[in-house]
Backbone bond lengths (Angstrom), bond angles and torsions (degrees), N, CA, C in turn:
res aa  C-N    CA-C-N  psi(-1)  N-CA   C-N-CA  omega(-1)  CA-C   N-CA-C  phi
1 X - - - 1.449 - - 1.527 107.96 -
2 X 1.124 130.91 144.21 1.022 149.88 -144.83 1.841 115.72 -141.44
3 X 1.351 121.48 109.04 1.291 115.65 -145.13 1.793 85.73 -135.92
4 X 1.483 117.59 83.19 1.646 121.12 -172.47 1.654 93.89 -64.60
5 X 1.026 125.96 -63.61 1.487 126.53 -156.76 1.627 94.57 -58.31
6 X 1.387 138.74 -17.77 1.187 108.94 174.38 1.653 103.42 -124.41
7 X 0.916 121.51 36.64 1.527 135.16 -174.20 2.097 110.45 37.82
8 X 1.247 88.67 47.51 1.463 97.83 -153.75 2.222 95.96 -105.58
9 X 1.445 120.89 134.18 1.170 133.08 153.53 0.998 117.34 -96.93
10 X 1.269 139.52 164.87 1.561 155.83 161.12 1.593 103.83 -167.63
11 X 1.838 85.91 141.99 1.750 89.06 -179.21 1.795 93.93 -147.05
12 X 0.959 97.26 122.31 2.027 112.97 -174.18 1.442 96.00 52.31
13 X 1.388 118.49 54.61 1.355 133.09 168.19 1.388 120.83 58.29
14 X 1.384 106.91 29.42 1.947 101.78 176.44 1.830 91.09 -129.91
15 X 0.950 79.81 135.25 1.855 108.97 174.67 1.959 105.91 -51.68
16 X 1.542 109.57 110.68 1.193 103.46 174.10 1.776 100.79 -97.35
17 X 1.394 117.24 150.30 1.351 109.88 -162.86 1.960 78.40 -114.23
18 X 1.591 104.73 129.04 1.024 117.85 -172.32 1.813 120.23 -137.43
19 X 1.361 105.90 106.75 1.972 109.11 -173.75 1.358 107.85 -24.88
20 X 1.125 99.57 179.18 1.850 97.26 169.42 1.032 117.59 -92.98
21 X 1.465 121.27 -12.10 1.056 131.08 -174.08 1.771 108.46 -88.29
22 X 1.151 112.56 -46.18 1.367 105.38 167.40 1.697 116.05 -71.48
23 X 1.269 112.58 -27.83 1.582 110.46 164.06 1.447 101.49 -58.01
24 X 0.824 143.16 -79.45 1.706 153.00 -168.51 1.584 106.00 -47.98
25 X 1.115 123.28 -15.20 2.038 112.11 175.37 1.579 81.00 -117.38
26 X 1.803 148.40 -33.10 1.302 105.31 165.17 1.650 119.77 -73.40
27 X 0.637 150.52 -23.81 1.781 146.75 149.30 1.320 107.56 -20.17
28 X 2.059 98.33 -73.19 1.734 89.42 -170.45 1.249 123.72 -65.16
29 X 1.117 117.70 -19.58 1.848 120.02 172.29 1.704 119.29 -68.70
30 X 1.970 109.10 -18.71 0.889 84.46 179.57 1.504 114.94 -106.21
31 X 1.532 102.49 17.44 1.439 104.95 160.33 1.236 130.18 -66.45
32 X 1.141 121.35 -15.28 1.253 132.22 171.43 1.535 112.71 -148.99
33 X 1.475 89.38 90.40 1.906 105.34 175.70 1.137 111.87 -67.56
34 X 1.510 126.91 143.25 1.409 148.51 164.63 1.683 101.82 62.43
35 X 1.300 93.39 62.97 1.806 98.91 -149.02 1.622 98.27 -128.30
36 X 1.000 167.21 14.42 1.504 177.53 -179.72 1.609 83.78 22.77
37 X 1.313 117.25 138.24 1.883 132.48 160.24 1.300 87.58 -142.69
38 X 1.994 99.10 132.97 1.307 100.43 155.38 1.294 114.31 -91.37
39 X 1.877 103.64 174.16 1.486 104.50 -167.14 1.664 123.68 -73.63
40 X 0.909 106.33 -9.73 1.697 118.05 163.34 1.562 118.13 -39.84
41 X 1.845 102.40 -67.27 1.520 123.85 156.26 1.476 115.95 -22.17
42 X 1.746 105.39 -61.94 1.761 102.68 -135.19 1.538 61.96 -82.61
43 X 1.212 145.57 -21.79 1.827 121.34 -152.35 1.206 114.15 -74.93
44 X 1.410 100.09 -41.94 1.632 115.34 168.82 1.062 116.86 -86.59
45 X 1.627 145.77 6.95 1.445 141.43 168.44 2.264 83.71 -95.54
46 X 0.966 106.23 -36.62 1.242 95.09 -149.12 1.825 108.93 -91.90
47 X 1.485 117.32 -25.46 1.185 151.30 -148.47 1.489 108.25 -95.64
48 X 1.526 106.39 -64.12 1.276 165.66 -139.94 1.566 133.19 23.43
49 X 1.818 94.78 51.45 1.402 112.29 170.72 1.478 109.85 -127.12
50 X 1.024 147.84 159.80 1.336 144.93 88.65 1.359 121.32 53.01
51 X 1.197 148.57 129.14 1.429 125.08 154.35 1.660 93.86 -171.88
52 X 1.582 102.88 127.56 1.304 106.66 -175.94 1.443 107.23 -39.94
53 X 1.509 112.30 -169.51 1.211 125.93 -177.53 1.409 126.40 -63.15
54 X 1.423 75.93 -62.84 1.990 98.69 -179.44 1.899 89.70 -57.26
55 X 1.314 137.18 -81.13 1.327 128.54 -158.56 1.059 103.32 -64.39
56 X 1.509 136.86 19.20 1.372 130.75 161.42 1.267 113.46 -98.82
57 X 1.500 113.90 -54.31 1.462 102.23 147.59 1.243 137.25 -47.72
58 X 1.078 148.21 -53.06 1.577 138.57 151.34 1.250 109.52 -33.01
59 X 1.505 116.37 -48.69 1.795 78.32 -173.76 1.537 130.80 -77.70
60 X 1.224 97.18 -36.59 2.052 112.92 162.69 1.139 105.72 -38.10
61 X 1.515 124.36 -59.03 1.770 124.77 -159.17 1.310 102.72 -63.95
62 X 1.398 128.48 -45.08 1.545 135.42 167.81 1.219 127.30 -44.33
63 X 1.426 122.65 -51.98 1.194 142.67 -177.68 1.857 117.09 -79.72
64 X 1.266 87.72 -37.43 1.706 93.52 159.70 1.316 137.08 -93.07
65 X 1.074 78.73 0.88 2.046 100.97 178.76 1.497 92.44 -90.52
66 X 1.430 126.35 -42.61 1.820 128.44 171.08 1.044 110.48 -47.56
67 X 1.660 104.77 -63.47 1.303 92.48 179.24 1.512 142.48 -116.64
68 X 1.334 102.43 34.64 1.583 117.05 160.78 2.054 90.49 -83.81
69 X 1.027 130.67 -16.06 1.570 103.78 176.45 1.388 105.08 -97.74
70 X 1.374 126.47 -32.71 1.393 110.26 166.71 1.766 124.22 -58.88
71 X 1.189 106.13 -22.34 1.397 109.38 -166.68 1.490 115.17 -97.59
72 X 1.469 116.27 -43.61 1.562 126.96 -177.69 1.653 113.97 -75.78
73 X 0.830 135.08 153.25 1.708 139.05 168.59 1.638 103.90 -85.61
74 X 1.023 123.07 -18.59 1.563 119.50 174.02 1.605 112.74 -140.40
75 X 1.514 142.05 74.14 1.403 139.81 -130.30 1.770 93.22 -81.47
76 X 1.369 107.18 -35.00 1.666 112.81 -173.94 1.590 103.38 -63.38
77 X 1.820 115.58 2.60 1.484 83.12 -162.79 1.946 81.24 -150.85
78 X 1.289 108.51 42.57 1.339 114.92 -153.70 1.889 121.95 -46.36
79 X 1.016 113.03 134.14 2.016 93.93 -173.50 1.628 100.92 -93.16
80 X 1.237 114.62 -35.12 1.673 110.45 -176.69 1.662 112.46 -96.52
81 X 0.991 113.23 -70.20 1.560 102.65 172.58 1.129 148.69 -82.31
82 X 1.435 108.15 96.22 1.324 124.70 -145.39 1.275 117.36 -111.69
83 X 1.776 122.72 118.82 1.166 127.71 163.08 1.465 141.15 -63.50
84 X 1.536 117.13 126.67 1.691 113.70 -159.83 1.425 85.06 -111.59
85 X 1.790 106.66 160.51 1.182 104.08 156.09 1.414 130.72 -34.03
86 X 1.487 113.67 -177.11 1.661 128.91 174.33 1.491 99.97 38.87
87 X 1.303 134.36 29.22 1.910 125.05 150.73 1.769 87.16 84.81
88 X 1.165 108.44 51.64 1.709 106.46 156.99 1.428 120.70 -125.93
89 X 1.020 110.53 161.93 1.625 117.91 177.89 1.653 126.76 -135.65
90 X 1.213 101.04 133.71 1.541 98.30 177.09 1.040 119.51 -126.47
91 X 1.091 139.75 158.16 1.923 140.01 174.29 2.068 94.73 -106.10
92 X 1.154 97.77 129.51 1.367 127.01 179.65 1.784 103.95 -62.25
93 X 0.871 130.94 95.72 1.691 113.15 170.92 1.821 137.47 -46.26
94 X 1.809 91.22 -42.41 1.479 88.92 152.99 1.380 161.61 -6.09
């Protein structure tokens, strides 16, 4: 569950403590569920600059690698945040 007005997570009711930065790319993903963004997008929706490709990928893969383990119950085998080819990401609606 997802609580924007207080920058607040919970998942089976215990408080996941989450950067802002990983709060801010799960938000934008879940603006658009089952929705592929490449990492260019979330860097500059989330960032709010620019950043070539390659350092766009690095920074997404990092930051979603945080928090696909805070967020998933099994991160190696993730059900909602899900990586697509070419450095995109989507959150599963499911």
């Amino acid at each position: 569950k997802v609580n924007k007005a207080s920058r607040q997570v919970t998942r089976a009711g215990e408080m996941i403590n989450l950067t802002p930065t990983e709060f801010d790319i799960l938000t934008t993903l879940m603006t658009q569920p089952d929705t592929a963004i490449d990492s260019i997008t979330l860097v500059k929706i989330v960032r709010g600059y620019e950043a070539t490709e390659a350092d766009a990928r690095a920074i997404a893969r990092v930051h979603v690698h945080r928090l696909r383990h805070k967020l998933e119950f099994d991160p190696a085998k993730p059900q909602y945040l899900i990586t697509v080819a070419g450095g995109r990401y989507l959150l599963r609606s499911h």
